[in-house]
KENUZA-86441 format. One record per residue: residue number from 1; residue in three letters; chain; x, y, z of N, C-alpha, C in turn. Coordinates in pm, whole numbers, plus 50000, padded with zeros to 5 digits. Each point is the difference from the previous one (the first is absolute). Last residue first. Example, Ala and Ser with C-alpha at 12.3 -4.5 7.8 and 13.67 -1.06 7.14 Angstrom:
residues 2
{pt 2 SER A {51285 49775 50708} {50082 50119 50006} {49923 50109 50073}},
{pt 1 ALA A {50029 49428 49993} {49911 50119 50000} {50090 50120 50000}},
//
This chain:
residues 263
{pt 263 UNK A {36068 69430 67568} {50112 50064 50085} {50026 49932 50130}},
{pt 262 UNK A {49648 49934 49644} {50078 49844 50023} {50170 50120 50080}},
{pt 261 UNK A {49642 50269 49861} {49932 49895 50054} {50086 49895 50038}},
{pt 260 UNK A {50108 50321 49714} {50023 50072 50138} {49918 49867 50093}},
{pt 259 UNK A {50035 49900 49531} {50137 50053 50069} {49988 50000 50148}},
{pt 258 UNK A {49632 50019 49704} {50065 49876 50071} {50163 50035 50061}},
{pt 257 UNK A {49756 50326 49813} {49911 49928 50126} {50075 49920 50034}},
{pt 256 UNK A {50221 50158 49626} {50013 50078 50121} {49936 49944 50109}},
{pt 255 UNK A {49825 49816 49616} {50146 49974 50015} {50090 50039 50190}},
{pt 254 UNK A {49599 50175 49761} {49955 49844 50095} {50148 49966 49998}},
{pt 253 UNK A {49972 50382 49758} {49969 50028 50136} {49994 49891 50037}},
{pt 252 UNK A {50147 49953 49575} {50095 50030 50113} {49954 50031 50125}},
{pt 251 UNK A {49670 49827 49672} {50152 49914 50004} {50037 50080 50131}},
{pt 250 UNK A {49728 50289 49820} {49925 49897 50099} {50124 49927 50041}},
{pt 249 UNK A {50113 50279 49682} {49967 50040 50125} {49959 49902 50091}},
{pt 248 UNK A {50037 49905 49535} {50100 49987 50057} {50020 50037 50129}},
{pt 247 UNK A {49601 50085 49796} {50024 49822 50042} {50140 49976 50036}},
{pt 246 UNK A {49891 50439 49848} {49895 49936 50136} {50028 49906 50042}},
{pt 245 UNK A {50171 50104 49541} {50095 50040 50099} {49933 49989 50185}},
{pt 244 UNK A {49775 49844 49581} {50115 49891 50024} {50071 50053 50126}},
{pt 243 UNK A {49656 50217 49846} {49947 49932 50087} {50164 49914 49991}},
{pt 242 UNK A {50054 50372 49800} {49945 50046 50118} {49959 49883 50064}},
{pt 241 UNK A {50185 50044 49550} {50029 49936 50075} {49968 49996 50109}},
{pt 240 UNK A {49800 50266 49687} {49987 49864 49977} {50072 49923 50078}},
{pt 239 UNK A {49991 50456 50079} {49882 49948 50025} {50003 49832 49952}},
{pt 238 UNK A {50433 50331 50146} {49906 49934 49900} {49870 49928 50047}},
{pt 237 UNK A {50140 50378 50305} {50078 49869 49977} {49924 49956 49865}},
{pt 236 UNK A {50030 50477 50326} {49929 49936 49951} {50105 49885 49868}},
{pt 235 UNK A {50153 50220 50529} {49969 50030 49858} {49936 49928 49907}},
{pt 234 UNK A {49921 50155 50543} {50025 49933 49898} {50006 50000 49858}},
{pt 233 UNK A {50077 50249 50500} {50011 50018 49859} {50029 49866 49886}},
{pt 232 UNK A {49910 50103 50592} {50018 49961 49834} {49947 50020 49915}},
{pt 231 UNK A {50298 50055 50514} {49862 50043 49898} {50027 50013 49833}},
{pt 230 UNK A {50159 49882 50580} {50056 49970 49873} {49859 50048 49936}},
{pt 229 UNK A {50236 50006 50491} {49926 50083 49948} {50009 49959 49834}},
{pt 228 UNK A {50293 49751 50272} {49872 50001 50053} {49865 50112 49966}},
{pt 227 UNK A {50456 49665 49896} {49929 50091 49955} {49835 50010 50074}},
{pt 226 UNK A {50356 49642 50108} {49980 50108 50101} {49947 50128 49908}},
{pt 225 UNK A {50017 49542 49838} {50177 50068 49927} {49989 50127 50100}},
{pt 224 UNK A {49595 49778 49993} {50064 49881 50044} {50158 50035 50000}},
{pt 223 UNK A {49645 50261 49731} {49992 50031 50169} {50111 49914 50103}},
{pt 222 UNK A {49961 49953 49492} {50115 50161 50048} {50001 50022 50158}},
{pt 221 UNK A {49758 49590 49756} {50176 49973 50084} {50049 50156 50021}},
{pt 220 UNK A {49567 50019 49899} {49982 49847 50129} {50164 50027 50012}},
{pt 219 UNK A {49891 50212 49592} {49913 50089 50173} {50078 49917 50073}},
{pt 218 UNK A {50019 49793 49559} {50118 50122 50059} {49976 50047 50127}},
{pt 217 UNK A {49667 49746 49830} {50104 49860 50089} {50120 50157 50050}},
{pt 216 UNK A {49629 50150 49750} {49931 49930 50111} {50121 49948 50077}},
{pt 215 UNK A {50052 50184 49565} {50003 50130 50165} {49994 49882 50093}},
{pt 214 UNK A {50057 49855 49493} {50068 49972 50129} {49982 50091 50132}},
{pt 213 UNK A {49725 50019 49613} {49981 49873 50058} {50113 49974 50102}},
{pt 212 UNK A {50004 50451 49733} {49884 49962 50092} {49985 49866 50112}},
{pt 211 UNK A {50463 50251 49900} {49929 49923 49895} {49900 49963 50080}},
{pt 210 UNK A {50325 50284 50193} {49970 49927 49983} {49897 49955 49881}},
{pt 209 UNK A {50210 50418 50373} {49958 49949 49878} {50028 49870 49918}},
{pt 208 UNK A {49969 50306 50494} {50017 49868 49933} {49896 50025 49869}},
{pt 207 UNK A {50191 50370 50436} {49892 49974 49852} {50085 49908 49889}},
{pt 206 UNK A {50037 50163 50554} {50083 49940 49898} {49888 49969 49857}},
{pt 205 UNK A {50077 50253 50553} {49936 49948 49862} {50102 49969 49918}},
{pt 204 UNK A {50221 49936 50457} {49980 50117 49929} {49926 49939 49869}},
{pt 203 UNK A {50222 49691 50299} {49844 50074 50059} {50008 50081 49934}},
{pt 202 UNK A {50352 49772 49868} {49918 49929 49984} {49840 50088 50064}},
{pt 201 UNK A {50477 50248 49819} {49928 49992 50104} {49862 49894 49949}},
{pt 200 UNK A {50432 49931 49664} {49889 50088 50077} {49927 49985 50082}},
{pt 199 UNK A {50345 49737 49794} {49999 50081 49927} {49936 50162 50063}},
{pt 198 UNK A {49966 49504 50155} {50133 50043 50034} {50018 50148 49938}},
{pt 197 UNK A {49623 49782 49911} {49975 50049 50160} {50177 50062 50061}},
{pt 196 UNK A {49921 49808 49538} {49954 50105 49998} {50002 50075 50160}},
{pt 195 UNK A {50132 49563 49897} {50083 50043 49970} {50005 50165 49993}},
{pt 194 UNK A {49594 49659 50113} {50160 50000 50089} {50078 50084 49995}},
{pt 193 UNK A {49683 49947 49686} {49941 50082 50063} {50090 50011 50150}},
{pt 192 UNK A {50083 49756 49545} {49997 50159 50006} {49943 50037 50147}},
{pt 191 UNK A {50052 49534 50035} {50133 50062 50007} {49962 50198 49983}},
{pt 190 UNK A {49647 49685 49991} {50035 50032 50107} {50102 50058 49993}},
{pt 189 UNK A {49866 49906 49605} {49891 50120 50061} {50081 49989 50123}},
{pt 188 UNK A {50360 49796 49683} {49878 49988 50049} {49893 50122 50047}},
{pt 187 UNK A {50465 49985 49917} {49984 49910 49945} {49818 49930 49953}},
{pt 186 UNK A {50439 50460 50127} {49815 49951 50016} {50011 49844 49904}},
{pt 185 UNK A {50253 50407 49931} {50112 49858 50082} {49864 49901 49997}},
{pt 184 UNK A {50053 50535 49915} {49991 49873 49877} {50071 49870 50026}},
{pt 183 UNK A {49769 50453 50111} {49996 49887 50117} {50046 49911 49883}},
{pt 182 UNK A {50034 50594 49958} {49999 49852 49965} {50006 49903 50087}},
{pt 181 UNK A {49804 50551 49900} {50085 49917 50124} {49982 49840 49928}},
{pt 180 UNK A {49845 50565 49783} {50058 49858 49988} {50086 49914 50145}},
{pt 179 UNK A {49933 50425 49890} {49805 50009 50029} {50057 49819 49981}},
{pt 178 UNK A {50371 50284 49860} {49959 50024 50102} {49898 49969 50072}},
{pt 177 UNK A {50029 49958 49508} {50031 49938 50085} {50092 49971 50160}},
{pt 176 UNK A {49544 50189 49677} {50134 50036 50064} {50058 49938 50083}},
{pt 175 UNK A {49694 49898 49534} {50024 49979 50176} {50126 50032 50031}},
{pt 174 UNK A {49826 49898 49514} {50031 50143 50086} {49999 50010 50099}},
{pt 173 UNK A {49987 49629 49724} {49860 50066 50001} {50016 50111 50054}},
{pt 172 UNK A {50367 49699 50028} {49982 50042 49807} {49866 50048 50043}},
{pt 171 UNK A {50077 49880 50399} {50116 50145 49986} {49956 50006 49857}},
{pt 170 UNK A {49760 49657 50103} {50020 50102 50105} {50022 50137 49933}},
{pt 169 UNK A {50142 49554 49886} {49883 50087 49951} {49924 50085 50047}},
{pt 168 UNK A {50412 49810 50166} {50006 50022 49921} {49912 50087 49911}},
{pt 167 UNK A {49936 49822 50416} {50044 50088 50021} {50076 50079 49826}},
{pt 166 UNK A {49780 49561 50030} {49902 50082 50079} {50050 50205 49996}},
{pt 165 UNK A {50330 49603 49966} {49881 49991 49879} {49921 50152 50021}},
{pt 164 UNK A {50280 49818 50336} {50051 50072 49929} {49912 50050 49862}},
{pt 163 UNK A {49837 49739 50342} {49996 50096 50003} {50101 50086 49899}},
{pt 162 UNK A {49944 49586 49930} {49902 50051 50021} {49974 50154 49995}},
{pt 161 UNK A {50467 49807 49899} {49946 49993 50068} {49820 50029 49962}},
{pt 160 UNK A {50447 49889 49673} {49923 50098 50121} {49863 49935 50079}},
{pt 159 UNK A {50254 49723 49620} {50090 50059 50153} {49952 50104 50059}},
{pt 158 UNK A {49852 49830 49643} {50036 50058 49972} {50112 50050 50097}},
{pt 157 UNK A {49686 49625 49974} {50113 49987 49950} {50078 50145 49945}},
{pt 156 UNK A {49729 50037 50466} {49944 49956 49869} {50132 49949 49923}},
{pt 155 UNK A {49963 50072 50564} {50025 50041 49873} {49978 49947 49860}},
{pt 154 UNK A {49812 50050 50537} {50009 49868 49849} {50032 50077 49889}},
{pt 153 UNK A {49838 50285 50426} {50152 49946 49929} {49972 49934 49856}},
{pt 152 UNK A {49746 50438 50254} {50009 49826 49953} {50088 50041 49972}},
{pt 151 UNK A {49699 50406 50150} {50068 49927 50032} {49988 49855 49948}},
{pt 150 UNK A {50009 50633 50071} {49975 49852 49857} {50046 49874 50079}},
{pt 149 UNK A {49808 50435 50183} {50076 49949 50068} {49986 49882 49915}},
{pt 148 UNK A {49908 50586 49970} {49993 49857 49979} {50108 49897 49953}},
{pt 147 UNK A {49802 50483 50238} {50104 49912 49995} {49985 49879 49903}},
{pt 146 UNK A {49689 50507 50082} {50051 49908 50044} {50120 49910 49899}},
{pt 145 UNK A {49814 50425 49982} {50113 50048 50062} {50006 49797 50044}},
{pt 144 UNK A {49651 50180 49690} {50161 49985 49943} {50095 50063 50125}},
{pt 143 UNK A {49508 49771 49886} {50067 50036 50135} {50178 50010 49962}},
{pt 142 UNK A {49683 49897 49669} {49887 50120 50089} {50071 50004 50104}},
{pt 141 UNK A {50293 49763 49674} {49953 50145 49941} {49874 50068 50104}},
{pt 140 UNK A {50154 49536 50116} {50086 50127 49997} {49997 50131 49931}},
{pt 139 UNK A {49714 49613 49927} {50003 50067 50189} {50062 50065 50014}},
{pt 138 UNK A {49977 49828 49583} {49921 50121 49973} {49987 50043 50124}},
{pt 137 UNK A {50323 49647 49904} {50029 50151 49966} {49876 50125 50030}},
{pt 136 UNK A {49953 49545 50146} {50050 50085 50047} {50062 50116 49973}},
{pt 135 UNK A {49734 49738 49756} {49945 50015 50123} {50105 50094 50052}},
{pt 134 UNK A {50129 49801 49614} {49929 50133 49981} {49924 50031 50135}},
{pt 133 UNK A {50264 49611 50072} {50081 50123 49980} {49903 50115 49964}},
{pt 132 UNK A {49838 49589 50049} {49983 50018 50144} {50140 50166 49953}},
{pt 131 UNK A {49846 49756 49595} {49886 50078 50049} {50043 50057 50176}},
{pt 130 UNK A {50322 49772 49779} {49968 50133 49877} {49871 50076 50088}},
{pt 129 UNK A {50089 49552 50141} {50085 50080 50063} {50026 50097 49948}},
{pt 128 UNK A {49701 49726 49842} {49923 50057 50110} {50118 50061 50073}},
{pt 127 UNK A {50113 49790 49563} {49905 50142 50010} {49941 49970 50142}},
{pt 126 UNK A {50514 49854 50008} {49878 49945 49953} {49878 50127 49970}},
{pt 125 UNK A {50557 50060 49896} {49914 50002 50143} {49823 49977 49924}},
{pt 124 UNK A {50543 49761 49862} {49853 50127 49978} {49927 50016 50076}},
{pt 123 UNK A {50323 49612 49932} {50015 50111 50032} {49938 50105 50009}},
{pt 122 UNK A {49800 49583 49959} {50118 50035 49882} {50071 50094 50003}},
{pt 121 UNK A {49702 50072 50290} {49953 49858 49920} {50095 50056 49860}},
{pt 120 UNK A {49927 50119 50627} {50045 50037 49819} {49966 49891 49905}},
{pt 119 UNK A {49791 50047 50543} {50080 49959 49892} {50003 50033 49859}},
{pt 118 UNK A {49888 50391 50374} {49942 49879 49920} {50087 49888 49940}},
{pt 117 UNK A {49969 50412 50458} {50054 49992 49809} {49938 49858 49988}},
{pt 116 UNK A {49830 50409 50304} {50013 49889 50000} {50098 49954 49884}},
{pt 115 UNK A {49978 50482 50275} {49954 49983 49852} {50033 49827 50036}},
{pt 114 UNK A {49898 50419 50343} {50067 49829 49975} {49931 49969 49855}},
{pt 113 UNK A {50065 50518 50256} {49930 49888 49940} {50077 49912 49965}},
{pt 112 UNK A {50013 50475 50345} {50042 49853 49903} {49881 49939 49954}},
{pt 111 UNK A {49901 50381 50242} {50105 50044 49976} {50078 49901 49901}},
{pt 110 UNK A {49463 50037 49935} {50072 49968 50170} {50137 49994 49903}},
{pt 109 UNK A {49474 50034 49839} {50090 50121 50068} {50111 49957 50154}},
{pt 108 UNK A {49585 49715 49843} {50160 49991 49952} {50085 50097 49930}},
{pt 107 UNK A {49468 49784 50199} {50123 50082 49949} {50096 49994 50013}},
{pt 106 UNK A {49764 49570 49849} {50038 50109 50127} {50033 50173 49937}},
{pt 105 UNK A {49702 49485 49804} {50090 50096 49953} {49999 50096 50180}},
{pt 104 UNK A {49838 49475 49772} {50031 50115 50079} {50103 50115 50006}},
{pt 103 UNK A {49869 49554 49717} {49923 50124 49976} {50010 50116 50144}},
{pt 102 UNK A {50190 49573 50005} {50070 50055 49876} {49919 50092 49958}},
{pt 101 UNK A {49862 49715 50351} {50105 50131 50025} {50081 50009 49912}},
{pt 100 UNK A {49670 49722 49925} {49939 50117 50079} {50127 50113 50055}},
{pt 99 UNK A {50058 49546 49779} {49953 50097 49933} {49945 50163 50021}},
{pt 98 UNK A {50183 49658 50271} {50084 50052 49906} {49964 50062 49926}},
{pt 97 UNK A {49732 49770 50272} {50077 50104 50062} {50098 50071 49954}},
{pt 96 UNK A {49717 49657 49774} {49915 50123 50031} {50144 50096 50062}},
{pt 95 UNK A {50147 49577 49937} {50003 50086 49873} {49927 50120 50027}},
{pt 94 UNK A {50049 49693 50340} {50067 50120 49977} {50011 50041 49893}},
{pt 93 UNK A {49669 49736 50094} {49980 50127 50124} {50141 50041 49981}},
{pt 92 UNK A {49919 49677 49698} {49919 50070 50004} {49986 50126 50064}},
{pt 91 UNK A {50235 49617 50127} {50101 50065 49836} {49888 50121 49987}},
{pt 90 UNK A {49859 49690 50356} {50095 50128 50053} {50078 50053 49878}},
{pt 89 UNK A {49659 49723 49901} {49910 50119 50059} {50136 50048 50037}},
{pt 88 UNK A {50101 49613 49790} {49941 50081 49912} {49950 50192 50075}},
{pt 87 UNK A {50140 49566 50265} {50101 50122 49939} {49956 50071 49904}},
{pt 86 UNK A {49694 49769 50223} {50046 50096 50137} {50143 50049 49884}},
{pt 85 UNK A {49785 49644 49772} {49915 50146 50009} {50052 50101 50088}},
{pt 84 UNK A {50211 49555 49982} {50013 50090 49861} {49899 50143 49980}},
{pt 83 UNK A {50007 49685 50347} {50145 50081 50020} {50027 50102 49886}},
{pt 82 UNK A {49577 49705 50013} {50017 50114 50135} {50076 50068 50031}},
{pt 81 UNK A {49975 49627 49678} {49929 50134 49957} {49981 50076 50090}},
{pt 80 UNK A {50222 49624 50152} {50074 50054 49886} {49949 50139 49922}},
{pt 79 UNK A {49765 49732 50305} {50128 50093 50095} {50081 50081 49874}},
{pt 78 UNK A {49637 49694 49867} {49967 50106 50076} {50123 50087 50094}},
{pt 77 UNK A {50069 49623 49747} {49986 50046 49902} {49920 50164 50095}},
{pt 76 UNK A {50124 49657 50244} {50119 50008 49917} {49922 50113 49916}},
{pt 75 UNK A {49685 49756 50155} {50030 50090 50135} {50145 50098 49898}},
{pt 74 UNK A {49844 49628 49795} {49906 50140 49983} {50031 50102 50091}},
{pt 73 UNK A {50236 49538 49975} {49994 50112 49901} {49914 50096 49989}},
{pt 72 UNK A {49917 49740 50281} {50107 50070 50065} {50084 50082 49840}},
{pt 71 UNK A {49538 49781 49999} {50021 50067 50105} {50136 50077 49992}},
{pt 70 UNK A {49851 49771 49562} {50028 49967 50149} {50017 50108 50045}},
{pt 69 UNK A {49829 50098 49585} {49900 49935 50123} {50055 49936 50090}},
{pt 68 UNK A {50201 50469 49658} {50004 49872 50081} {49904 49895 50042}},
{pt 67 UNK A {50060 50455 49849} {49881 49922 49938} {50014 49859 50033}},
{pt 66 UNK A {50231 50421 50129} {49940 49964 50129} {49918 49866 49880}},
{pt 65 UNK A {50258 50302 49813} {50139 49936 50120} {49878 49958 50092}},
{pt 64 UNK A {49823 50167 49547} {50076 49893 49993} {50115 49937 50161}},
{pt 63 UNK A {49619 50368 49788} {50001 49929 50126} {50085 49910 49998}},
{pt 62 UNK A {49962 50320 49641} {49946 49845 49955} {49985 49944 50169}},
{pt 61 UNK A {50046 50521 49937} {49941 49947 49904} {49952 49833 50004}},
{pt 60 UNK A {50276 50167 50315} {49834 50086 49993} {49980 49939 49889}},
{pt 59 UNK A {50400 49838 50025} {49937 49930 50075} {49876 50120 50078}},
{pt 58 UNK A {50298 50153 49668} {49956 49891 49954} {49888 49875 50108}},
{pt 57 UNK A {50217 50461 50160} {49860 49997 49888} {50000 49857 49890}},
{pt 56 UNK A {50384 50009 50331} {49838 50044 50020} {49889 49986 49976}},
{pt 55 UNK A {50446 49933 49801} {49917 49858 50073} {49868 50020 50078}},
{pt 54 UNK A {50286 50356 49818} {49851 49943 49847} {49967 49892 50057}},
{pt 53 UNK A {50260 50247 50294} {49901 50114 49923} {49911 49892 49927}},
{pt 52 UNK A {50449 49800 50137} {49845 50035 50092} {49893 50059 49995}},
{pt 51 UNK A {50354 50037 49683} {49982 49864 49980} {49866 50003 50126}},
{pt 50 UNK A {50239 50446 49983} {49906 49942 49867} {49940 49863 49985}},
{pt 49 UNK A {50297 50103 50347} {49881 50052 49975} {49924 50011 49926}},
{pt 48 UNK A {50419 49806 49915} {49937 49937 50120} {49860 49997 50014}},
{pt 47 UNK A {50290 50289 49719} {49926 49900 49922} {49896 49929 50113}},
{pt 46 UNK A {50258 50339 50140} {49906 50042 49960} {49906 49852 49958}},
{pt 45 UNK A {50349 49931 50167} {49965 49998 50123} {49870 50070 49879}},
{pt 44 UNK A {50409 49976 49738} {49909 49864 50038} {49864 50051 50114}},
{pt 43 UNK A {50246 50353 49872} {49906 49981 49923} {49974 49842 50020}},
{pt 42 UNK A {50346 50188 50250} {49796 50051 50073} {49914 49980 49883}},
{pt 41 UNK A {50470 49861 49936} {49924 49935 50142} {49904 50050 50050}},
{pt 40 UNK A {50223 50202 49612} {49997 49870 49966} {49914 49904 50131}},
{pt 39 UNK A {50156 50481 50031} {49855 49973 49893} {49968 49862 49976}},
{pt 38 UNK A {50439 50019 50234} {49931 50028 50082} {49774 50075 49944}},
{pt 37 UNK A {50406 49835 49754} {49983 49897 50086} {49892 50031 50105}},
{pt 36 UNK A {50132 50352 49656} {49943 49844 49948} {49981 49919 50091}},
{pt 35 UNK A {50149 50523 49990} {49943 49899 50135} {49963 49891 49933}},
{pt 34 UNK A {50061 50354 49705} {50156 49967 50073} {49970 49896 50102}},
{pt 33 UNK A {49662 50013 49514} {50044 50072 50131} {50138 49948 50087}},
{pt 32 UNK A {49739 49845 49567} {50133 50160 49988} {50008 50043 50127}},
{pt 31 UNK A {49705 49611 49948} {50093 49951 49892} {50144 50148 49978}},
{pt 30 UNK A {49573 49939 50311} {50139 49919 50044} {50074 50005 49882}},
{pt 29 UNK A {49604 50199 49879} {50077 50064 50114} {50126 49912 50002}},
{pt 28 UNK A {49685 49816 49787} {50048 50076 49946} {50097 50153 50053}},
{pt 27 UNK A {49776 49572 50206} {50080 49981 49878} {50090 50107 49952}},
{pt 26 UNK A {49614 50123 50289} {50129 49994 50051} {50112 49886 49926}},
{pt 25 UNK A {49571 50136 49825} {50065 50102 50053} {50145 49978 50069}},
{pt 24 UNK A {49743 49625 49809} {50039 50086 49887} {50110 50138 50094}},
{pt 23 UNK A {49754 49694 50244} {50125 49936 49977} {50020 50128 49879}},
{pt 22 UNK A {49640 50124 50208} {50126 50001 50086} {50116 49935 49946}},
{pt 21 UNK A {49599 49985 49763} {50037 50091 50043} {50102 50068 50057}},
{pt 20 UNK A {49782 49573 50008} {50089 50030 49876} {50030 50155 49986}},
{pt 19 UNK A {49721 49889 50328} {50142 49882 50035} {50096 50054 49853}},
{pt 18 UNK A {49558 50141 50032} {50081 50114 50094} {50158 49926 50032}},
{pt 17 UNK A {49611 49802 49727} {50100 50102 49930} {50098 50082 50105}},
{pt 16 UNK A {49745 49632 50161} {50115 49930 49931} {50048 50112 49934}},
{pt 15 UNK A {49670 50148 50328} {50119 49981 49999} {50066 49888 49931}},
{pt 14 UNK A {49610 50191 49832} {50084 50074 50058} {50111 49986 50069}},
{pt 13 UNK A {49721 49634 49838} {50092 50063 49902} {50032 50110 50015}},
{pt 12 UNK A {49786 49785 50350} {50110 49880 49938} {50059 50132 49856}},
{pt 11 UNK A {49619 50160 50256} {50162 50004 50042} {50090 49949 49961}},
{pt 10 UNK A {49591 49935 49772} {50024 50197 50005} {50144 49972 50074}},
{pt 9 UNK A {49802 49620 50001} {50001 50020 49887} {50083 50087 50013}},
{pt 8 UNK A {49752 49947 50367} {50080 49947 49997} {50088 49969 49849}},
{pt 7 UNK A {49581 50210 50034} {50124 50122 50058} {50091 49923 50048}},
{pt 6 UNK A {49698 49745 49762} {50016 50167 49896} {50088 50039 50147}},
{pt 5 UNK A {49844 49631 50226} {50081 49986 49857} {50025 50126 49938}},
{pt 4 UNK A {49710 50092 50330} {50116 49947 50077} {50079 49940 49873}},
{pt 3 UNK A {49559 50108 49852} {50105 50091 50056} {50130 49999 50069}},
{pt 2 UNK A {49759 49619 49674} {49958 50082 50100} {50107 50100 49996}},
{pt 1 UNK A {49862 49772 49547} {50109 50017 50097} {49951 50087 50116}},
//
């Protein structure tokens, strides 16, 4: 077996496991979370990607969209692997970018903080929304004159809120709740960060806390919501779901692209 086979090999079964991967993770998600329809329409778009991912590397490995010998089927088969590589490289260039700004950290000695909320699952607050809370409890213990600014709606079958959630465990952890402000309308990242600008001076710092994989897209809409001094504090996210949650990133930033593109 040449080389170009062994590492066409190597991808075909890195990404057929990275496909199964994702269906397991987010299977198993969609099955207790409050957003179903809406986990439900970025995990097809995942699959999508997943499906282009392996038409890829199936056609490195076997050459199959060009093995054609008429002409115009071959041409066909060359545009086709031309569209499929230019998207492979832009899923690529934003998984990198996502990834890269889930490792940036600010200071964040500043009067408020934006706590993000998470969809609930089964009512309960998810573990990376356990993790974006011990984040912020521990911001508020080195800066105990600042604020913090809980924010979501989608109420769980419990009928509270996100934020109500949030604020709950909170206070059962000992947080004064004076040191407490609620956004519990929020439907969305754009909404918390809408709803927040109504709450507090948008030019005055603001220390965002968030879940690693979401800083990258949070940044983009706090600046777009007129936050203009923002600094982050990312909180650290399950590692096993980490690539599912990237890939959900990607989804929504090209989402957004497109959006603003067809304005």
């Amino acid at each position: 077996m040449n080389v170009k086979h062994l590492i066409g090999d190597i991808l075909i079964f890195l990404t057929a496991g990275f496909t199964v991967y994702i269906f397991l993770v987010m299977r198993y998600r969609i099955e207790g979370v409050v957003l179903k329809d809406a986990y439900t329409s970025v995990f097809r778009y995942e699959l999508i990607i997943c499906a282009v991912l392996l038409l890829c590397v199936l056609d490195l490995r076997f050459g199959f969209l060009t093995a054609a010998d008429h002409k115009a089927l071959k041409l066909i088969g060359w545009i086709l692997r031309i569209i499929i590589g230019a998207s492979v490289l832009i899923f690529l260039f934003f998984l990198g970018k996502i990834t890269a700004g889930s490792m940036i950290r600010s200071d964040t000695s500043t009067k408020n903080a934006l706590v993000l909320g998470l969809a609930l699952e089964d009512g309960k607050p998810a573990p990376d929304l356990i993790s974006r809370l011990e984040t912020a409890e521990k911001y508020a213990q080195e800066n105990p004159d600042a604020v913090l600014i809980l924010t979501g709606g989608n109420p769980g079958v419990s009928g509270k809120s996100e934020a109500d959630v949030m604020h709950d465990i909170l206070i059962e952890w000992g947080m004064d709740e004076n040191r407490l402000r609620l956004e519990d309308q929020a439907r969305s990242t754009k909404e918390n960060f809408r709803n927040a600008a109504e709450m507090i001076d948008p030019e005055e710092p603001i220390t965002l806390i968030t879940s690693d994989y979401h800083m990258d897209r949070a940044v983009m809409t706090a600046k777009k919501a007129g936050f203009t001094d923002i600094r982050r504090l990312p909180a650290p996210s399950s590692r096993i779901c980490f690539g599912a949650n990237v890939m959900w990133e990607v989804i929504l930033e090209l989402n957004e692209l497109t959006l603003r593109q067809n304005r």
